[in-house]
C-alpha positions, 0 to 999 in steps of 0.5 A: 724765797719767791717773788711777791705780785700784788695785782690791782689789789684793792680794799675798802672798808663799810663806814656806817654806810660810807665807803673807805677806800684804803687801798685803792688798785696797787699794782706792784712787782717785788723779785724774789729776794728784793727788799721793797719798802713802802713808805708813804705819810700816815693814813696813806694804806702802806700798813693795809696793804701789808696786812693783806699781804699777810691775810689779817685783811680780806682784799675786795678786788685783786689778786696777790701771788706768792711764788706765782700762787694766788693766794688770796683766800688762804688763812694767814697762817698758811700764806708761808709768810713771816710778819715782825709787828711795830709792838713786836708782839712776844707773849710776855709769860714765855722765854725767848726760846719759848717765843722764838720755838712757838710757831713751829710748834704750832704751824709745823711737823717739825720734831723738837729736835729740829727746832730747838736747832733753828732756834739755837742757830737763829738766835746765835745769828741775831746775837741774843743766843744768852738771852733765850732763857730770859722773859721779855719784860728783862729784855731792853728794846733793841733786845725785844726786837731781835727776839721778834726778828728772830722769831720770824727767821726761824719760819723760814718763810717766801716772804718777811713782812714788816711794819714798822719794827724800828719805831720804838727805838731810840734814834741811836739803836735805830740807826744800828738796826737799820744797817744789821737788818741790812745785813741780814736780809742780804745774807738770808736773800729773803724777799722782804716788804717793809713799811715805814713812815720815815724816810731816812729807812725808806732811803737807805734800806730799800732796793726800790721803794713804793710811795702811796698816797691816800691809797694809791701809789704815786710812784716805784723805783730806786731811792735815787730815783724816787730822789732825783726823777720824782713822778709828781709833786707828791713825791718831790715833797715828800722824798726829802729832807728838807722837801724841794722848794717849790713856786707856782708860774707861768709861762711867759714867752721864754721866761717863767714868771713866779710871783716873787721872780723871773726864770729865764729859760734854756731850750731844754726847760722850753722843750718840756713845757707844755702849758701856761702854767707850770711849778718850779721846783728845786732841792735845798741843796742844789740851791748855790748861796753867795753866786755872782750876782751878774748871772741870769738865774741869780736873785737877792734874798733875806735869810730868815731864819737859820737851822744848825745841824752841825755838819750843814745847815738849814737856811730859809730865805725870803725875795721879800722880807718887808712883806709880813707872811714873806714866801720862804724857801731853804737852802742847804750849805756847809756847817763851816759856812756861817750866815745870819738872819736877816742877811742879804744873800745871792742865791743862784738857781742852776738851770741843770738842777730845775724841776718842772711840774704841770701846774694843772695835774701835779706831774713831772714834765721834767726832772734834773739833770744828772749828766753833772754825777761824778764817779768816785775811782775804786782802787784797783 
C-alpha cells in the first residue's frame, strides 16, 4: 500500500508530424488506500493516464510517485503495481491456477510453496477456489473476471489499476461486481485507480472521483460533490443522469432573461454574478412539476414526451410547443405520478436548487444550496 501522486504529468503522442496531446498536465493526489475512479467520456485520456501509471506509456513531462518514488522510468514490471485489463487477458492454454500463479513465478522469488497458498487463499477469497483446475474458455464472464481480479490480488501489490473491468458484463452481474469489488477493496485497503466511462460505477464506487476532458482534468472531489458543487458546465453535464438542464441569459436588472423565459433573482444569485451573460442550470429532479401557478419561479409548459422508468419517470418539457424544434428540458417525478404528452403542466424552478455559470468561461459561480439535505436518524 502507498499513496500514488501524479505531478503535472503529460503525454503527447507524434501523429505524422502532428502532435496529440492525450494527457495534458494532471495533477492528482490519490492516499494511500483511496479508491480514486477516473471517469471522463471516451477520448478524454482516463485510459492513458492509467497506462502510464503502469509504464505501458512513456510520460513527456511529469512526474509519478509511488510510496513517494518516482517512478518514472522503471519498467512496468517493477513499478509494484497490479493492472486488471478491460478483456481481462488470461492466457487461454493455462488453468486458473496457472494464470493466477504466472506472475509470481516470473516476477518474484517466491518458493512454489508460498505461491501455491497465495493462490489457494487468493482464490477462496474471490469464490472461484473449484474452478482452479478449469481453462478460461470454460469459465463464464463474471468467472473470467475474478480470475483476472485475483491474478492481480495474489501480487499484492502498492497500487491496483483497473481499466474498465465490468464492461463486458451483463448489466445484472455488473451491478454485482461493483458492489463485491466494493468490498474487496475495503478489506484489502489497497490504493486503487479505476477507469471507466460509466457513471453509475464512477458514483457509487469511488471515495473521490477524477473528471477529464480531452485530457485535462475538469474537476476532483467526492461523487456528491462532483453531483451537487460541479466546477463547470462540463462537469454538470456530464455527472448525471438525465444531465442538468441548462439555459443561456442574461442579466437584466434583478432578473435573468432566457429566451423562452424570466427568472427573478434573490439576493444570493445577485451576489454571484458577475457579468451580463450567465447559464442557468437545474437538476431534473429538483425540477417541482404540478406547483402553484401564482408563484414567481412557476412557468406553464407542454410535456413532449415521457420516458417510464418504473420507480420514476423521465418528463421532457417544452415553454413552447407551437414552435417546431421546441427547446426541451426534463424533469424527474415518481413512477406513481402519471402525465402524458402533450399535457399542460406548471413547473417550478426552486431558487435554493439554481446553478449559475459564467456564460463566457463555463465556470461555477455558484452552486445549490445544500442547507435543505435532511439526516436520516440511526437507531441507537
Amino acid at each position: 500500500m502507498a499513496e500514488l501522486q501524479l505531478d503535472n504529468i503529460t503525454k503527447t503522442f507524434d501523429d505524422g508530424g502532428d502532435e496529440i496531446v492525450a494527457v495534458d498536465d494532471v495533477s492528482i493526489d490519490i492516499q494511500d488506500g483511496e479508491f480514486l475512479v477516473l471517469v471522463g467520456p471516451s477520448g478524454c485520456g482516463k485510459s492513458t493516464t492509467l497506462r502510464t501509471i503502469a509504464g505501458l506509456e512513456t510520460i513527456t513531462d511529469g512526474a509519478i510517485r509511488l510510496g513517494g518514488e518516482v517512478i518514472n522510468d522503471k519498467r512496468p514490471q517493477d513499478r509494484d503495481t497490479a493492472m486488471v485489463f478491460q478483456s481481462y487477458a488470461l492466457y487461454p492454454h493455462m488453468t486458473v491456477r496457472e494464470n493466477m500463479s504466472f506472475g509470481l513465478e516470473e516476477s518474484t522469488d517466491l518458493p512454489d510453496d508460498e505461491i501455491r497458498e497465495r493462490v489457494t487463499d487468493t482464490a477462496e477469497m474471490m469464490g472461484i477456489a473449484e474452478l482452479l483446475d478449469r481453462k478460461p474458455g470454460e469459465l463464464s464472464g463474471g468467472q473470467q473476471q475474478r480470475v483476472a481480479l485475483g491474478r492481480a490480488i495474489v501480487r499484492n501489490p502498492a497500487a491496483f489499476l483497473m481499466d474498465e473491468p465490468l464492461a463486458n458484463l451483463d448489466a445484472k452481474l455488473r451491478a454485482q461486481m461493483r458492489t463485491e469489488l466494493q468490498r474487496l477493496q475495503e478489506n484489502l485497503d489497497v490504493t486503487t485507480v479505476y477507469v471507466t466511462h460509466d457513471q453509475t460505477e464512477a458514483m457509487t464506487m469511488g471515495d473521490r472521483i477524477a473528471i477529464l476532458d480531452d485530457g485535462e482534468l475538469q474537476q476532483v472531489g467526492t461523487p456528491l460533490e462532483c453531483y451537487h458543487e460541479p466546477s463547470n458546465l462540463f462537469v454538470a453535464g456530464f455527472i448525471g443522469e438525465p444531465s442538468m438542464n441548462t439555459f443561456e441569459a442574461h442579466t437584466d436588472g434583478d432578473r435573468l432573461v432566457a429566451e423562452r423565459f424570466e427568472y427573478a433573482l434573490s439576493e444570493r444569485h445577485e451576489d454571484a454574478i458577475d457579468g451580463d451573460n450567465v447559464v442557468f442550470g437545474i437538476r431534473p429532479e429538483d425540477v417541482e412539476v404540478g406547483s402553484d401557478p401564482d408563484d414567481s419561479h412557476t412557468y406553464e409548459v407542454v410535456v413532449d414526451v415521457v420516458e417510464p422508468k418504473g420507480d420514476e419517470n423521465y418528463v421532457h418539457m417544452a415553454f413552447d410547443a407551437d414552435r417546431e424544434n421546441p427547446e426541451t428540458f426534463t424533469a424527474t417525478i415518481g413512477g406513481l405520478r402519471r402525465v402524458e404528452a402533450g399535457d399542460t403542466v406548471v413547473v417550478r424552478f426552486p431558487p435554493e436548487a439554481v446553478h449559475l455559470f459564467d456564460g463566457d468561461t463555463g465556470e461555477a459561480v455558484l452552486n445549490r444550496s445544500l442547507d435543505t439535505v435532511e439526516d436520516v436518524e440511526p437507531l441507537l
